[in-house]
C-alpha positions as CSV (number, residue, x, y, z in Angstrom):
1,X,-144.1,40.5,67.3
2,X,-144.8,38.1,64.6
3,X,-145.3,35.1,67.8
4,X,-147.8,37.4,69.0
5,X,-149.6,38.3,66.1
6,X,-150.2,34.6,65.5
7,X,-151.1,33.5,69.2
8,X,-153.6,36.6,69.0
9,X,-155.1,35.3,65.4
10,X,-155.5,31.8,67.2
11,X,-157.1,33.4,70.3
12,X,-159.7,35.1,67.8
13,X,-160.4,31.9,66.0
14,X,-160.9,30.0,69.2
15,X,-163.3,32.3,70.6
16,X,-165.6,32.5,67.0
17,X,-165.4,28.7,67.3
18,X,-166.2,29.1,71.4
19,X,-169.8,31.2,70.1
20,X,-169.8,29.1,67.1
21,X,-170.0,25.5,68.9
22,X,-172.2,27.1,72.3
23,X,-170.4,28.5,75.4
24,X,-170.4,25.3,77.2
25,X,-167.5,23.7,74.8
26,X,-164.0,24.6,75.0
27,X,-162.5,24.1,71.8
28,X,-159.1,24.0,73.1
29,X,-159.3,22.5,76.2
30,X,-156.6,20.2,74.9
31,X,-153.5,22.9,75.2
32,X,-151.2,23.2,77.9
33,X,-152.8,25.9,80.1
34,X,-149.6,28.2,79.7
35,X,-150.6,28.1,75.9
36,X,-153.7,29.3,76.6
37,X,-152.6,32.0,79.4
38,X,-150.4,33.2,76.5
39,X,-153.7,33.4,73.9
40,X,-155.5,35.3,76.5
41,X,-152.9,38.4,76.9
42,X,-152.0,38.0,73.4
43,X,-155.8,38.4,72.4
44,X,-155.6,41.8,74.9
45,X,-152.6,43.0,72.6
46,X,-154.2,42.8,68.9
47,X,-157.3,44.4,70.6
48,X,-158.5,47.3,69.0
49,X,-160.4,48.7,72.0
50,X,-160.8,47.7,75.5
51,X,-164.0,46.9,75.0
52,X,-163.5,44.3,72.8
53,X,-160.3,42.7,75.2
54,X,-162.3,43.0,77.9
55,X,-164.7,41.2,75.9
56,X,-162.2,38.3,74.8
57,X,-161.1,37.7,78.3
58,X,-164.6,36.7,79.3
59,X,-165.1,34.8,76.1
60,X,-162.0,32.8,76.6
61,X,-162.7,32.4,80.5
62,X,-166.6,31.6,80.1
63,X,-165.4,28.2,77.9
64,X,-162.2,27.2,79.8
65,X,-162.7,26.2,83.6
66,X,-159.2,26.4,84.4
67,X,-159.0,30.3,83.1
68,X,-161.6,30.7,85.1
69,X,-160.6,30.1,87.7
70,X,-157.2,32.3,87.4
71,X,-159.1,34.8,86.3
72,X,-160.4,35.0,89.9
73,X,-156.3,34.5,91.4
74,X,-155.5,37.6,93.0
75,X,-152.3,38.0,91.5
76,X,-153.7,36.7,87.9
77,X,-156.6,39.1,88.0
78,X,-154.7,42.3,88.6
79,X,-151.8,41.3,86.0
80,X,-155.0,40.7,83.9
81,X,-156.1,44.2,84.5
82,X,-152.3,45.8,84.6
83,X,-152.1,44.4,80.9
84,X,-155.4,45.9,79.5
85,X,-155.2,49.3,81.4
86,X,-151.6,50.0,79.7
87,X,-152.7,48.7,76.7
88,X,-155.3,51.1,76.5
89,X,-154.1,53.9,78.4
90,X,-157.2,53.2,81.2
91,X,-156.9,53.8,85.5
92,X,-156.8,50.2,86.8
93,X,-160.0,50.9,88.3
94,X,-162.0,51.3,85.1
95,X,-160.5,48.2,84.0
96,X,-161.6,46.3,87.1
97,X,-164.8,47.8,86.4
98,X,-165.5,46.8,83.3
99,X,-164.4,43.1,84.1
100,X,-166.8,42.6,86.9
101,X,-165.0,38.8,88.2
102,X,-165.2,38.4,91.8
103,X,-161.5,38.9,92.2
104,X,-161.9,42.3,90.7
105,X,-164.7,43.4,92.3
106,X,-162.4,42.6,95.8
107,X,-160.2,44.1,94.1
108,X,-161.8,47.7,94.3
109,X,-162.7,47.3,97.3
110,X,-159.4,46.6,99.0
111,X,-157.9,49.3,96.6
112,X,-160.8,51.8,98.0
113,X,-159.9,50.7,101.4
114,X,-156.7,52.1,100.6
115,X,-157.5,54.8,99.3
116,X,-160.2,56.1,102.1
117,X,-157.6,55.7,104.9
118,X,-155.3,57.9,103.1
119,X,-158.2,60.2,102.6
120,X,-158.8,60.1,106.0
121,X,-155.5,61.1,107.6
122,X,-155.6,64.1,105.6
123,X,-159.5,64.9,106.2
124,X,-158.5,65.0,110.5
125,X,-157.1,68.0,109.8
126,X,-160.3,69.8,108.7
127,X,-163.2,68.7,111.4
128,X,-166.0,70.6,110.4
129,X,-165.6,69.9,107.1
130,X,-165.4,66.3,106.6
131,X,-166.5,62.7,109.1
132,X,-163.9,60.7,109.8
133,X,-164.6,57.4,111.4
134,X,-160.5,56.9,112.7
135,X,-158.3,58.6,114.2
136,X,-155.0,59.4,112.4
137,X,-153.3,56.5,114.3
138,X,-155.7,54.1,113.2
139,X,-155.9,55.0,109.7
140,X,-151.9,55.2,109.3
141,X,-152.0,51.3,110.9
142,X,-154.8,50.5,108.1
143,X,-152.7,51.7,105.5
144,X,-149.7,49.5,106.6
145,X,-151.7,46.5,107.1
146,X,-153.7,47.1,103.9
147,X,-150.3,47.0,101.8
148,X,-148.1,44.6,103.6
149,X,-150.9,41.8,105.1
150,X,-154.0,42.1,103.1
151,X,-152.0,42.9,99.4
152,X,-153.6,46.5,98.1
153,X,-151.7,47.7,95.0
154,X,-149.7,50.8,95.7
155,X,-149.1,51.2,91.7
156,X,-153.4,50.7,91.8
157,X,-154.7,53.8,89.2
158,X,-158.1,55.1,90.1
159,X,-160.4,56.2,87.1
160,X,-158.2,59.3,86.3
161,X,-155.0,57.6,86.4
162,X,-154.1,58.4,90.6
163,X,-152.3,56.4,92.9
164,X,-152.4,55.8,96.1
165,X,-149.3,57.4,96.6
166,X,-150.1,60.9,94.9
167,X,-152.8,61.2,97.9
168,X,-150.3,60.9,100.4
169,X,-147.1,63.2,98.6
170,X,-150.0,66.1,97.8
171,X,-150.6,66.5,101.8
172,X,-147.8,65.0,103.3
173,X,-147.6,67.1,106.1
174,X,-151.0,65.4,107.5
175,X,-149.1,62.5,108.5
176,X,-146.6,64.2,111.1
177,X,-143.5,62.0,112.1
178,X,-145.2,58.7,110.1
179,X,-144.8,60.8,106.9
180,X,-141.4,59.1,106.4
181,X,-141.9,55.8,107.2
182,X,-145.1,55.2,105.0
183,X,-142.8,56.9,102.0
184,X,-140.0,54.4,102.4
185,X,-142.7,51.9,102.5
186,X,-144.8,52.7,99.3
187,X,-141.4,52.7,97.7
188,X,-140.5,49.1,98.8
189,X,-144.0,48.1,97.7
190,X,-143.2,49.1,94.0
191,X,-143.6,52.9,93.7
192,X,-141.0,54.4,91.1
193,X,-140.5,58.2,92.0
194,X,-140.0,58.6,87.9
195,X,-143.5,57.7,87.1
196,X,-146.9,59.7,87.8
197,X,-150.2,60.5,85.8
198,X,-149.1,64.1,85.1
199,X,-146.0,64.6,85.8
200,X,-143.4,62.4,87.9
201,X,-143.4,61.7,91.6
202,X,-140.0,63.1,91.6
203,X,-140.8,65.8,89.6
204,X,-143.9,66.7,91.6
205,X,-142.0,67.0,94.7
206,X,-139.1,69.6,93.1
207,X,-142.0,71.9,92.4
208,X,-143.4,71.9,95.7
209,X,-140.1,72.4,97.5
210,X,-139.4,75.5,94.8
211,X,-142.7,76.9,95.2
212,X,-142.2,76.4,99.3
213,X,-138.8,78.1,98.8
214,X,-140.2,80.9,97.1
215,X,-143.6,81.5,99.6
216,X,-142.1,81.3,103.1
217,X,-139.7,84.4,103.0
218,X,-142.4,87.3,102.3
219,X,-144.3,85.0,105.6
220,X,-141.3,85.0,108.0
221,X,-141.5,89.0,107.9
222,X,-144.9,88.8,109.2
223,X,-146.0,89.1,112.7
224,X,-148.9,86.4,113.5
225,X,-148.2,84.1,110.8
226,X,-145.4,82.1,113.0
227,X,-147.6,79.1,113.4
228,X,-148.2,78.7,109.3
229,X,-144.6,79.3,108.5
230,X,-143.2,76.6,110.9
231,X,-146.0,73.9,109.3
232,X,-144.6,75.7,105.4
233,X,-140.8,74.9,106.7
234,X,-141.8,71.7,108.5
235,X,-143.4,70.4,105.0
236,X,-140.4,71.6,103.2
237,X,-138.0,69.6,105.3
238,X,-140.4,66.6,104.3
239,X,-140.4,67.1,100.8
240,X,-136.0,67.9,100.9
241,X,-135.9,64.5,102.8
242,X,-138.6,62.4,100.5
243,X,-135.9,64.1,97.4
244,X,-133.4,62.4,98.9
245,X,-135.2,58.6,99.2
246,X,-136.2,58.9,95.3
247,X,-132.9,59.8,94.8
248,X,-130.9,57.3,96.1
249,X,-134.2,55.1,95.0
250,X,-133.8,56.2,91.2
251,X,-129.8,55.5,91.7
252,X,-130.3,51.7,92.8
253,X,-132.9,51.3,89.9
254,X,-130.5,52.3,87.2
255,X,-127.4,50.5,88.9
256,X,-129.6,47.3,88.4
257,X,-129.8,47.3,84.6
């Protein structure tokens, strides 16, 4: 804590010194660039709002070429942004936002990318309501391709806090016999079933299967509502099997530490 405290004092002097001596001198060009990687997170952390880390980043990066240019590193920029939006309690999207780099700019759009096939698979099922450009099939393979080839976040928090992932658990009966396989593979891409904006992804899905438990009984007694209680059952065998892969996903997470 101390190490921080003192790397963050340093990255404030450096920057009064940056608008002190004019923005085209970098007064510490000399250090190891790790050194002043390290300034630049630990100038986030003594922040006292995210307007004034978002502000130090770009200070720092406007008089040092080399931060930059990481700034703009795919990887770099959304650590960058992971760092300030948990500092500050902000979506990742806000973040990205408000630091306006290339990278991040590409960065909202992949993530909306993302985010709109999701939307998609689920807006099929209501034609008259909403345009979709793809079909179902299409937008499931744009989701796969999105994570696995082209690098979208699946941990990526829109402006309220959202994943990715909450889209596709809050209708997951839209995606039929894929709904399984794109589970399994947000959760080898990073998602942790004990996390969530509001409540936990694990947590989430015990509530739907009780209040699924509890609503399909008074519908099976009913004559013309065979058709709404086999897609209620068929979502409840979903969310009984997705249980089960945060289960044993939870399990191998705490056997690791």
């Amino acid at each position: 804590m101390k190490m921080c405290k003192v790397t963050g004092f340093i990255a404030m002097l450096f920057i009064g010194m940056g608008t002190a001596i004019g923005m085209d001198k970098n007064p510490y060009g000399h250090l190891l660039i790790e050194l002043r990687e390290k300034i630049m997170f630990d100038a986030i952390n003594v922040s006292d709002s995210i307007d004034m880390a978002v502000e130090k980043v770009k200070s720092l990066a406007s008089t040092d070429g080399a931060l930059a240019k990481k700034i703009n590193d795919p990887e770099y920029c959304l650590k960058l942004i992971k760092t300030i939006s948990n500092r500050f309690d902000k979506g990742d999207e806000t973040v990205a936002r408000m630091l306006g780099t290339l990278e991040a700019k590409r960065r909202i759009k992949l993530q909306d990318d993302l985010d709109t096939a999701i939307s998609d698979v689920i807006h099929a099922l209501y034609p008259k309501e909403f345009f979709v450009r793809f079909s179902p099939e299409v937008n499931i393979a744009r989701i796969k391709d999105l994570i696995v080839n082209k690098g979208a976040d699946v941990n990526f928090s829109d402006s309220v806090g959202r994943i990715p992932f909450y889209l596709l658990l809050k209708d997951i009966r839209a995606f039929k016999d894929n709904a399984i396989e794109l589970v399994k593979l947000f959760l080898q891409y990073g998602v942790d079933p004990e996390t969530g904006k509001y409540k936990s992804h694990i947590q989430f899905v015990w509530e739907s299967i009780d209040s699924l438990q509890q609503e399909i009984p008074p519908f099976k007694q009913r004559k013309g509502y065979e058709e709404y209680c086999a897609n209620l059952e068929k979502k409840l065998e979903l969310y009984n099997t997705v249980l089960k892969m945060f289960e044993e996903a939870i399990a191998k997470k705490h056997a690791r530490k």
